[in-house]
TORBAVO-435627 format. One record per atom (N, C-alpha, C, O, CB): x, y, z; residue in three letters; residue number from 1; atom name. Coordinates in nm, 3 decimals. Glycine has a CB too. Layout:
        c1        c2        c3   res     n   atom
         X         Y         Z   ala   NUM     CA
...
***
This chain:
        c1        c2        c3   res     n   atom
     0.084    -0.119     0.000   unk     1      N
     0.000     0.000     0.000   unk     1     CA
     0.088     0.124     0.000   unk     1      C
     0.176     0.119     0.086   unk     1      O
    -0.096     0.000     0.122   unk     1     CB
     0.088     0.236    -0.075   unk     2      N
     0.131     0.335    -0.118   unk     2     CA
     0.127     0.427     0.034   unk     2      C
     0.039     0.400     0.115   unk     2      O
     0.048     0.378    -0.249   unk     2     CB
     0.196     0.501     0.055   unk     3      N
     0.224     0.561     0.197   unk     3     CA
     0.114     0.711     0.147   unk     3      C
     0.078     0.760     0.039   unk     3      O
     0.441     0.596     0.243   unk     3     CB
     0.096     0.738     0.272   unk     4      N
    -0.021     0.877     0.273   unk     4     CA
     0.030     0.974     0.225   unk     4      C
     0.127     0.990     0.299   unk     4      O
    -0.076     0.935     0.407   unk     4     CB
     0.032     1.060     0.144   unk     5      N
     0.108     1.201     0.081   unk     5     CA
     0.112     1.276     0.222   unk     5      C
     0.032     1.259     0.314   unk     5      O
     0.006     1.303    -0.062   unk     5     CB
     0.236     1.374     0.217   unk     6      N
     0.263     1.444     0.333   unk     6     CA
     0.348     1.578     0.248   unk     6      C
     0.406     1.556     0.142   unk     6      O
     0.358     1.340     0.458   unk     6     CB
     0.344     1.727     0.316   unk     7      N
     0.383     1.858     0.307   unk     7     CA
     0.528     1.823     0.374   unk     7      C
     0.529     1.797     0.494   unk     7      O
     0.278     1.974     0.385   unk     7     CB
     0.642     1.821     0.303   unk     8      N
     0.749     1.811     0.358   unk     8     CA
     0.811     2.003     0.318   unk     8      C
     0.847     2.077     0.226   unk     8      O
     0.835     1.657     0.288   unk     8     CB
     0.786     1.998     0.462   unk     9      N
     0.819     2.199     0.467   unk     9     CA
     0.947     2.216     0.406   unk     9      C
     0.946     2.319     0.338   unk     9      O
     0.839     2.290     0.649   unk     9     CB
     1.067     2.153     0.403   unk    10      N
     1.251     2.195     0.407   unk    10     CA
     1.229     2.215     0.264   unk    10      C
     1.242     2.325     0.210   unk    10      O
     1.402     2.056     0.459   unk    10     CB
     1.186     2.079     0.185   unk    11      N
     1.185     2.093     0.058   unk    11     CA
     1.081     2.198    -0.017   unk    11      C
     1.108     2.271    -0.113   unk    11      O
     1.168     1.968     0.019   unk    11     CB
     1.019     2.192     0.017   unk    12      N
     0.831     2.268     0.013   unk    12     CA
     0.735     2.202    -0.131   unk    12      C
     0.662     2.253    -0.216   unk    12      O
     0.843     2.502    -0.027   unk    12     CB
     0.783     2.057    -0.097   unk    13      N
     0.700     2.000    -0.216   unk    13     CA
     0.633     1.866    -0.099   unk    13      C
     0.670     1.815     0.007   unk    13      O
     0.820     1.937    -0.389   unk    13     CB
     0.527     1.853    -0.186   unk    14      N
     0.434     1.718    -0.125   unk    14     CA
     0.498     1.590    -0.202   unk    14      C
     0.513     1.572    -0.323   unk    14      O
     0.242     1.731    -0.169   unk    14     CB
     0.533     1.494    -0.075   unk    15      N
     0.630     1.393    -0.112   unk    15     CA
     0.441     1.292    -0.125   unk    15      C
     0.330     1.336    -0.095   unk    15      O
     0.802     1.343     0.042   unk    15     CB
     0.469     1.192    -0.165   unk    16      N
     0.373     1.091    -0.221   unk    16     CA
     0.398     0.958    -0.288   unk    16      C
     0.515     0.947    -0.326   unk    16      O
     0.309     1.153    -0.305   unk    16     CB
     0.321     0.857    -0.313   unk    17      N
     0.428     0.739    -0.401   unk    17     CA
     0.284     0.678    -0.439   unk    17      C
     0.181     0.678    -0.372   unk    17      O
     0.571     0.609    -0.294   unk    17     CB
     0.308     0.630    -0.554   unk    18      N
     0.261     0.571    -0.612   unk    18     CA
     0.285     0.384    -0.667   unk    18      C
     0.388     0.337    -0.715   unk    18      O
     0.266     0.662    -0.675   unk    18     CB
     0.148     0.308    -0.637   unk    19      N
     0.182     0.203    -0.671   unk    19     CA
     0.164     0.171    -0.798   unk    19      C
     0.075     0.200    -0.877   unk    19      O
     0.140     0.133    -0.604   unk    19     CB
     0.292     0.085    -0.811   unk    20      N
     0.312     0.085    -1.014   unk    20     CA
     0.371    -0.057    -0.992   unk    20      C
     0.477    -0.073    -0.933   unk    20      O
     0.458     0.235    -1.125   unk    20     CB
     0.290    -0.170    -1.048   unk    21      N
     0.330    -0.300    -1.091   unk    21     CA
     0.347    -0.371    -0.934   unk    21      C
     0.456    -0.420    -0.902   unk    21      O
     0.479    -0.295    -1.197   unk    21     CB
     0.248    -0.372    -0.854   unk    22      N
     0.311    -0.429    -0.683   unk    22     CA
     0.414    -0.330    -0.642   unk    22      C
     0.430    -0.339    -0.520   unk    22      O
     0.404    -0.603    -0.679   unk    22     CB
     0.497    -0.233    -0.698   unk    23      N
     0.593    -0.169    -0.580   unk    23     CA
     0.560     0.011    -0.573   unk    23      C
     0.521     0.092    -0.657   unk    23      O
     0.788    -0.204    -0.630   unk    23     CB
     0.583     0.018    -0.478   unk    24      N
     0.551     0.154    -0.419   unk    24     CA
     0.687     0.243    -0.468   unk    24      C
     0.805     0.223    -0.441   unk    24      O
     0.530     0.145    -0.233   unk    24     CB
     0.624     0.357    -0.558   unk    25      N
     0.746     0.427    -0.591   unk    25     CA
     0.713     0.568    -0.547   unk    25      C
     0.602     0.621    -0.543   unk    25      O
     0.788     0.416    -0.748   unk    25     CB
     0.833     0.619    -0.514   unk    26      N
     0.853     0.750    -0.452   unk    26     CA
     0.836     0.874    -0.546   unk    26      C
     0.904     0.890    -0.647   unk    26      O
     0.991     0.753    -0.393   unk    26     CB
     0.730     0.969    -0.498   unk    27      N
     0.746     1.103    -0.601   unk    27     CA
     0.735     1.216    -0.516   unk    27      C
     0.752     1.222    -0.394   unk    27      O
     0.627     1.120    -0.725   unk    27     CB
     0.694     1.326    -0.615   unk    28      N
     0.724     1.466    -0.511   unk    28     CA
     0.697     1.560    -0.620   unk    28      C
     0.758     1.548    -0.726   unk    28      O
     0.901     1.491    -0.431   unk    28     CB
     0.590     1.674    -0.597   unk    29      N
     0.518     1.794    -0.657   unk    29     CA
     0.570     1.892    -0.584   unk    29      C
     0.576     1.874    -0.463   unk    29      O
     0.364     1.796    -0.651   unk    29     CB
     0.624     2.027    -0.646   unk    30      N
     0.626     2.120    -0.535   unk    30     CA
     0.550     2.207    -0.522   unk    30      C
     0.485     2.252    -0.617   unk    30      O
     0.717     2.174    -0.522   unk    30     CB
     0.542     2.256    -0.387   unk    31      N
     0.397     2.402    -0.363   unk    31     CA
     0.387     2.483    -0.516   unk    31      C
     0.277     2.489    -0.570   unk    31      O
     0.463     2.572    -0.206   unk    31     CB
     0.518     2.551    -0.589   unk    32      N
     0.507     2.593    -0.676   unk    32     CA
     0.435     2.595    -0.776   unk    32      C
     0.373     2.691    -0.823   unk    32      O
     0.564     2.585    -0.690   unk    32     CB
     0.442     2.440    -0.829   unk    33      N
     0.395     2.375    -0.944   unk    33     CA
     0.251     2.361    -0.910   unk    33      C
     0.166     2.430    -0.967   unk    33      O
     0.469     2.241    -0.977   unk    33     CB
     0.216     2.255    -0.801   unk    34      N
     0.070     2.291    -0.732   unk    34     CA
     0.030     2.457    -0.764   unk    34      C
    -0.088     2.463    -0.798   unk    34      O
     0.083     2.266    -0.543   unk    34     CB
     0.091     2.578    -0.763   unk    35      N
     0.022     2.697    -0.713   unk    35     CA
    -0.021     2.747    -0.881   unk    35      C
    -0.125     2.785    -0.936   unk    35      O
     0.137     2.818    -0.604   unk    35     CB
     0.141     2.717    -0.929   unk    36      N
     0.112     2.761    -1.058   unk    36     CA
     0.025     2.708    -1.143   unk    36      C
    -0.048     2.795    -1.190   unk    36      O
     0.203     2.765    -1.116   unk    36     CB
     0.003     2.597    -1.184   unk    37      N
    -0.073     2.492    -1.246   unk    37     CA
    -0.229     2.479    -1.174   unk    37      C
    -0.324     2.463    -1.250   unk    37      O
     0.018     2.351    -1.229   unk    37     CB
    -0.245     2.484    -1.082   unk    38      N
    -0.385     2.527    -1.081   unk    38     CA
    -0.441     2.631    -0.998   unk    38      C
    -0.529     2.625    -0.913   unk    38      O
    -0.454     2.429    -1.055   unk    38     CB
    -0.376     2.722    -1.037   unk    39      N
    -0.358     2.892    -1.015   unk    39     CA
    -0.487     2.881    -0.826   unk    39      C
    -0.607     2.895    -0.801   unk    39      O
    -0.467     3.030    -1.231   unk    39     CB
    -0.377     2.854    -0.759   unk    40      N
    -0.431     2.887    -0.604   unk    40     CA
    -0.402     2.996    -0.527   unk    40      C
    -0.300     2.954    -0.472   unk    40      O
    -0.393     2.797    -0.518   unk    40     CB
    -0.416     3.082    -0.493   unk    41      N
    -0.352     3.200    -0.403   unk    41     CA
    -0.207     3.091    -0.323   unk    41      C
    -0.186     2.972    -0.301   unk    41      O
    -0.506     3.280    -0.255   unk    41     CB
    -0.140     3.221    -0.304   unk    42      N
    -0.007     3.194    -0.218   unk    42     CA
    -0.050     3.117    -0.089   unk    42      C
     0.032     3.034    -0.049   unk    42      O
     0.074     3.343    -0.173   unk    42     CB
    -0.171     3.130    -0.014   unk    43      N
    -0.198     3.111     0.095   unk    43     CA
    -0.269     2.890     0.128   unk    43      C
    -0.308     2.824     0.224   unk    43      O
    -0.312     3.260     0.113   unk    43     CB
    -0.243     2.865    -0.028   unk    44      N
    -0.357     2.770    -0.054   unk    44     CA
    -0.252     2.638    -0.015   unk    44      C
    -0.141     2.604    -0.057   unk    44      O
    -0.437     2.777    -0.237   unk    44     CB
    -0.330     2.594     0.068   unk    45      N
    -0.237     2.449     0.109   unk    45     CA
    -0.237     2.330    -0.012   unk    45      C
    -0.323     2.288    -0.090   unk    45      O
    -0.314     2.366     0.262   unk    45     CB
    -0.104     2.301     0.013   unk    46      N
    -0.015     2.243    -0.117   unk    46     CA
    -0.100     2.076    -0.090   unk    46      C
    -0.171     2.016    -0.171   unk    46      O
     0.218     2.249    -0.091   unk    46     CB
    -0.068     2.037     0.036   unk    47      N
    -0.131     1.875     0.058   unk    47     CA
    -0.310     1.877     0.031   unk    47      C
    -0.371     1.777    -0.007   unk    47      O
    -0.094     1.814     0.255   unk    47     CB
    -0.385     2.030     0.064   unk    48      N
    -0.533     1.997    -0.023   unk    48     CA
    -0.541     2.044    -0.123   unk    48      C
    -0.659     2.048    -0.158   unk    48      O
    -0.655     2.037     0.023   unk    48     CB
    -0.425     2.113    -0.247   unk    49      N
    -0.478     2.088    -0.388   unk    49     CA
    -0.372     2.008    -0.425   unk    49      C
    -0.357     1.999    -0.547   unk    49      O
    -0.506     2.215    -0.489   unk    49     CB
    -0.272     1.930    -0.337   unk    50      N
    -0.273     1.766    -0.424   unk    50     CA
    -0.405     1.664    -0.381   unk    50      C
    -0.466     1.582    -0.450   unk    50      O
    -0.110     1.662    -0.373   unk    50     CB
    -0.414     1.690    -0.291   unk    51      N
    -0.564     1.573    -0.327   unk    51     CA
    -0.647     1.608    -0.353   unk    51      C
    -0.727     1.524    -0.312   unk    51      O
    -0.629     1.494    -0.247   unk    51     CB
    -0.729     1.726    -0.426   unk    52      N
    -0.802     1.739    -0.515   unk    52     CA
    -0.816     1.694    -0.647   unk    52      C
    -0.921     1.688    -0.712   unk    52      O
    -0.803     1.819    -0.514   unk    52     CB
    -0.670     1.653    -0.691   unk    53      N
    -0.592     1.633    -0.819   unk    53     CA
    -0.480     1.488    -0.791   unk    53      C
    -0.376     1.482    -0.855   unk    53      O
    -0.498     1.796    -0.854   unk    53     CB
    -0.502     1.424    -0.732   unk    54      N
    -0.433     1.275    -0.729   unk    54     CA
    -0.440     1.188    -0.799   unk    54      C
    -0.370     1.089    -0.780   unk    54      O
    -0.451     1.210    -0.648   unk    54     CB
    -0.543     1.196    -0.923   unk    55      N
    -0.542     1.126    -0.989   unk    55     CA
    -0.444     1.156    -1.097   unk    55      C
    -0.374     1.074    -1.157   unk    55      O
    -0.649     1.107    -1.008   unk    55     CB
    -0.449     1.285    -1.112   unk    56      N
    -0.354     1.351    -1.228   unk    56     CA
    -0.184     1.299    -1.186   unk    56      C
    -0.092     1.253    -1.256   unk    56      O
    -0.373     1.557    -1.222   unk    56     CB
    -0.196     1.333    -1.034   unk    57      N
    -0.067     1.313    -0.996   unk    57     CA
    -0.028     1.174    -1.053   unk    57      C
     0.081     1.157    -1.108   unk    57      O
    -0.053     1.325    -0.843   unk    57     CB
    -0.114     1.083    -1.041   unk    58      N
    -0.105     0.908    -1.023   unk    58     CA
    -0.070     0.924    -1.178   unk    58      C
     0.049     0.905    -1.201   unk    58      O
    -0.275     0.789    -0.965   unk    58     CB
    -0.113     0.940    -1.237   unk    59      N
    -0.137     0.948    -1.391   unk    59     CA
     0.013     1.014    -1.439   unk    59      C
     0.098     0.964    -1.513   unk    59      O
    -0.289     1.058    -1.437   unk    59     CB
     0.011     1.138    -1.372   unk    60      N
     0.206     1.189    -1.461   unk    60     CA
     0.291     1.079    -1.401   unk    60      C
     0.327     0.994    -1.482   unk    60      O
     0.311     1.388    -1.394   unk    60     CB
     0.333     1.064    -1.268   unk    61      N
     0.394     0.964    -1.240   unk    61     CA
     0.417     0.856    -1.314   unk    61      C
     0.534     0.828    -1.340   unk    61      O
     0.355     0.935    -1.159   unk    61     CB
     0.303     0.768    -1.365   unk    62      N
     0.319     0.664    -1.429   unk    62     CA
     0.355     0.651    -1.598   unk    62      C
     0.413     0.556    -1.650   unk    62      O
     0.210     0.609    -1.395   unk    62     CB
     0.304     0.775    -1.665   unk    63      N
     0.377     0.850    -1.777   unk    63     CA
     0.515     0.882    -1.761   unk    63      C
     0.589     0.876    -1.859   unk    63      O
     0.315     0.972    -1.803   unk    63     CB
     0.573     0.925    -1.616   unk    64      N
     0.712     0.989    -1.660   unk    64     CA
     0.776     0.821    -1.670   unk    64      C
     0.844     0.788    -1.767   unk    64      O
     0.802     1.125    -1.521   unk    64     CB
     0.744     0.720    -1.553   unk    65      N
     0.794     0.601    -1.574   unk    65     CA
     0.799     0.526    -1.700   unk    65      C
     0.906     0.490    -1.749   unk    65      O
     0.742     0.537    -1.499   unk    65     CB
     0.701     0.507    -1.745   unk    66      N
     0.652     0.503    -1.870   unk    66     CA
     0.817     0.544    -1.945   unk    66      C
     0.892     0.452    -1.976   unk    66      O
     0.502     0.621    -1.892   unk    66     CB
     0.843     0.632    -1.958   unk    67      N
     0.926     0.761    -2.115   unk    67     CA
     1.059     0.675    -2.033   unk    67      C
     1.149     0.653    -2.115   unk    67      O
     0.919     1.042    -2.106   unk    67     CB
     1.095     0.616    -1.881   unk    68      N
     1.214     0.549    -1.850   unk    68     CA
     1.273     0.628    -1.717   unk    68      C
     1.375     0.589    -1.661   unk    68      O
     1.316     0.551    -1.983   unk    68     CB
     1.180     0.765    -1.664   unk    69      N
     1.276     0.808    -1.534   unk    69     CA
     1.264     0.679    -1.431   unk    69      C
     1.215     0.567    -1.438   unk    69      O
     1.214     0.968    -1.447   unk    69     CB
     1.340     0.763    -1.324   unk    70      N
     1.405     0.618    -1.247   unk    70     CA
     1.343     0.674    -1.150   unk    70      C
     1.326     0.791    -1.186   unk    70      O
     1.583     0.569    -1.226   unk    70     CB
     1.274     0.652    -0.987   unk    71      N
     1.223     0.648    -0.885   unk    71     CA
     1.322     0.757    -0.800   unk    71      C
     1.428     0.701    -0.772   unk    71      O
     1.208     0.503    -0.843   unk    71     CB
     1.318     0.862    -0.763   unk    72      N
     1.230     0.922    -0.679   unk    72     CA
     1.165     1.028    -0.822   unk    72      C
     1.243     1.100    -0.883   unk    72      O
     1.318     1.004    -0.524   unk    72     CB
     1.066     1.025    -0.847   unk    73      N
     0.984     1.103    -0.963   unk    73     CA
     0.980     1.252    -0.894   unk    73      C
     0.941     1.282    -0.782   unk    73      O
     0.809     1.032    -0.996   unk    73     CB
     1.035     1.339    -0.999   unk    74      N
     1.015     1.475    -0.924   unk    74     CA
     0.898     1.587    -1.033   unk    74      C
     0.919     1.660    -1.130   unk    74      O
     1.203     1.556    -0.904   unk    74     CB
     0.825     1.566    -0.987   unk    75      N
     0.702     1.617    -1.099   unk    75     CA
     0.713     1.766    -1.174   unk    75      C
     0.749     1.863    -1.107   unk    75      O
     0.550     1.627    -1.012   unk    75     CB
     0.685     1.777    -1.299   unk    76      N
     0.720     1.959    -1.299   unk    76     CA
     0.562     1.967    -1.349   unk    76      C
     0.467     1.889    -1.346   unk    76      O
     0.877     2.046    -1.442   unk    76     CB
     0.584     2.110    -1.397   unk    77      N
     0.423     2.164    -1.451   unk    77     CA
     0.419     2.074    -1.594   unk    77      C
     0.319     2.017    -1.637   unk    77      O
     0.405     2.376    -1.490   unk    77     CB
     0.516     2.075    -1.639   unk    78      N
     0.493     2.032    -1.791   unk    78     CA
     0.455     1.902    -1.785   unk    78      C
     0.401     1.848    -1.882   unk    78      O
     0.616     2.044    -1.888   unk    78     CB
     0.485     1.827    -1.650   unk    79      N
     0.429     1.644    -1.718   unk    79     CA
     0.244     1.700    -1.629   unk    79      C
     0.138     1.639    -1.643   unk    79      O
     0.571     1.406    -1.588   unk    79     CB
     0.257     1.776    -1.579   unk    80      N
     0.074     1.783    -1.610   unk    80     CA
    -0.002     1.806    -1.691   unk    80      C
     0.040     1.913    -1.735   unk    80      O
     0.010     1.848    -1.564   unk    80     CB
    -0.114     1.774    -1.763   unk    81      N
    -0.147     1.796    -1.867   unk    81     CA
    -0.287     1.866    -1.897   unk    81      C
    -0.389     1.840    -1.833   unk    81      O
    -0.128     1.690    -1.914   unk    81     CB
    -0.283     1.937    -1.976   unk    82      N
    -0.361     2.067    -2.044   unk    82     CA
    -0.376     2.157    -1.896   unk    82      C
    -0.330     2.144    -1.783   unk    82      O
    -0.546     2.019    -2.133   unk    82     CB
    -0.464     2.252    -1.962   unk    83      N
    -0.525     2.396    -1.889   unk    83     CA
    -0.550     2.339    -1.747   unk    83      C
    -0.602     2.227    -1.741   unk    83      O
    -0.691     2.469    -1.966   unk    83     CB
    -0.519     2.403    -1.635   unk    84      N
    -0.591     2.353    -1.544   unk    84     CA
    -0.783     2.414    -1.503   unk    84      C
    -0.847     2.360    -1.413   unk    84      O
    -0.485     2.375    -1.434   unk    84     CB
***
């Protein structure tokens, strides 16, 4: 079972993992990309508009694996896809 997404403050991205084929792989969105990509005020918590949008997350993750990156997945705006 895939571990609970969590706000890791040092870095300021939401760490998360996704299960792909039985194994749990490690990823990570940052507040940024969250803010920019689906345009939230500065004030808008990063861990509730990734789970508004976890499926998307689940979905780039398994696309970037997909193209051959290697585990810890570090998400940008561009593997999200269209307008938010």
């Amino acid at each position: 079972m895939a571990d609970a997404p969590f706000f890791h403050d040092a870095s300021g991205t939401v760490r998360f993992s996704v299960t792909v084929e039985g194994k749990d792989v490690s990823a990570s969105i940052g507040r940024e990309t969250l803010r920019y990509h689906y345009r939230t005020g500065e004030e808008a918590d990063p861990l509730h508009t990734f789970g508004l949008h976890v499926e998307e997350m689940d979905a780039a993750v398994r696309r970037r694996l997909a193209q051959g990156s290697m585990e810890s997945v570090m998400l940008r705006e561009n593997d999200l896809r269209g307008p938010a």
